[in-house]
C-alpha positions as CSV (number, residue, x, y, z in Angstrom):
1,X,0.0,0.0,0.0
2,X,1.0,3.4,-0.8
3,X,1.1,6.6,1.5
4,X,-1.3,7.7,-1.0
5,X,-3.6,4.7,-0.7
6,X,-3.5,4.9,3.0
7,X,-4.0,8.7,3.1
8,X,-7.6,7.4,1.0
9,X,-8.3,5.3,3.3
10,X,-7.6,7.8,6.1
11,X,-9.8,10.2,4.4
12,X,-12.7,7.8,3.8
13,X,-12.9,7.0,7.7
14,X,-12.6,10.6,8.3
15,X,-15.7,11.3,6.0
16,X,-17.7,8.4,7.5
17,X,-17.0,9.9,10.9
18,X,-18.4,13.5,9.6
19,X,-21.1,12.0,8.7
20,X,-22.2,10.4,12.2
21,X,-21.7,13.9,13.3
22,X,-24.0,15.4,10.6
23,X,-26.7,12.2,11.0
24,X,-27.1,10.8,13.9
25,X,-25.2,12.4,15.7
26,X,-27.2,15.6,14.7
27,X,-30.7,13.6,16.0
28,X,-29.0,12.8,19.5
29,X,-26.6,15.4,20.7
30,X,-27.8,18.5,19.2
31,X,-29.5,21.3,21.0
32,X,-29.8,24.3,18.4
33,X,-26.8,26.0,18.4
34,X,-25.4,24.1,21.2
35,X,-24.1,20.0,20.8
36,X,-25.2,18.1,24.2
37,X,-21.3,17.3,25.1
38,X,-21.3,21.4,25.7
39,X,-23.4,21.2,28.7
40,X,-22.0,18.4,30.9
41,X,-19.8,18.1,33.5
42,X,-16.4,17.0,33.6
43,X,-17.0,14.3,35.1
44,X,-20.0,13.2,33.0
45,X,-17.5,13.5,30.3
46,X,-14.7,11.2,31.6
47,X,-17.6,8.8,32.8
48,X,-18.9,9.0,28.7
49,X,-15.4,8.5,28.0
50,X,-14.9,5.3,29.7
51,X,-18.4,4.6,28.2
52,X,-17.0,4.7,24.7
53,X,-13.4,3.0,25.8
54,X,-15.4,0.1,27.2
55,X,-17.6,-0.2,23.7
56,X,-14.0,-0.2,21.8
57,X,-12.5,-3.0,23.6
58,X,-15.9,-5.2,23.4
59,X,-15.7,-4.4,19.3
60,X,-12.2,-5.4,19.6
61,X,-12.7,-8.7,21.2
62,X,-15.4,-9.4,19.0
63,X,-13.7,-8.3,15.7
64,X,-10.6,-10.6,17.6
65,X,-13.5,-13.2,17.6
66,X,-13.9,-12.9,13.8
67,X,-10.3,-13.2,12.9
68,X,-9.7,-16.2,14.9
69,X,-12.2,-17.4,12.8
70,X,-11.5,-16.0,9.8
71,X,-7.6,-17.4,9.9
72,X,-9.5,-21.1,11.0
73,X,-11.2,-21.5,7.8
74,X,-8.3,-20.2,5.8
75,X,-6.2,-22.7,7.8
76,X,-8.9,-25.4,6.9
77,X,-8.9,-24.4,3.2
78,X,-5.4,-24.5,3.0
79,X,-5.0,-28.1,4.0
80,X,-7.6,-29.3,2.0
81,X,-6.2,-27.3,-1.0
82,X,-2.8,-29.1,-0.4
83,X,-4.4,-32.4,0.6
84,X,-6.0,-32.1,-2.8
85,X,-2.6,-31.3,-4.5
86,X,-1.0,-33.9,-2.9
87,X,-3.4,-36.5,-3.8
88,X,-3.2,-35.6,-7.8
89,X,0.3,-36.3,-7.6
């Protein structure tokens, strides 16, 4: 991959993210002129923070979840590709 290619990629996330913001972000943490973070405490913040850190590491074990699964049934394709290979031999 290229710096270029990455910088794409970078953007594209970026974009996605404005859109939350402009979607549903909007419909849940808007108040006029004003966005909903704007008006709590700072501890309400740090406790939404560790919120959000505590949703990141759930997606992360369960994106771990899918690659351990993922690299399984490569694994699994991968021996019967050479199982077939060696048996044409």
């Amino acid at each position: 991959m290229t710096s270029e290619e990455l910088a794409e990629h970078v953007e594209a996330f970026i974009v996605a993210a404005v859109t939350r913001v402009r979607g549903p972000g909007d419909d849940q943490y808007s108040n006029g002129d004003r966005q909903a973070f704007e008006g709590r405490t700072l501890d309400e913040q740090f406790d939404e923070l560790r919120d959000e850190l505590y949703d990141v590491a759930n997606y992360a074990v369960m994106l771990n979840i899918k690659v351990e699964r993922l690299q399984q049934e490569i694994a699994a394709v991968v021996r019967a590709a050479g199982e077939v290979t060696n048996a044409s031999e």
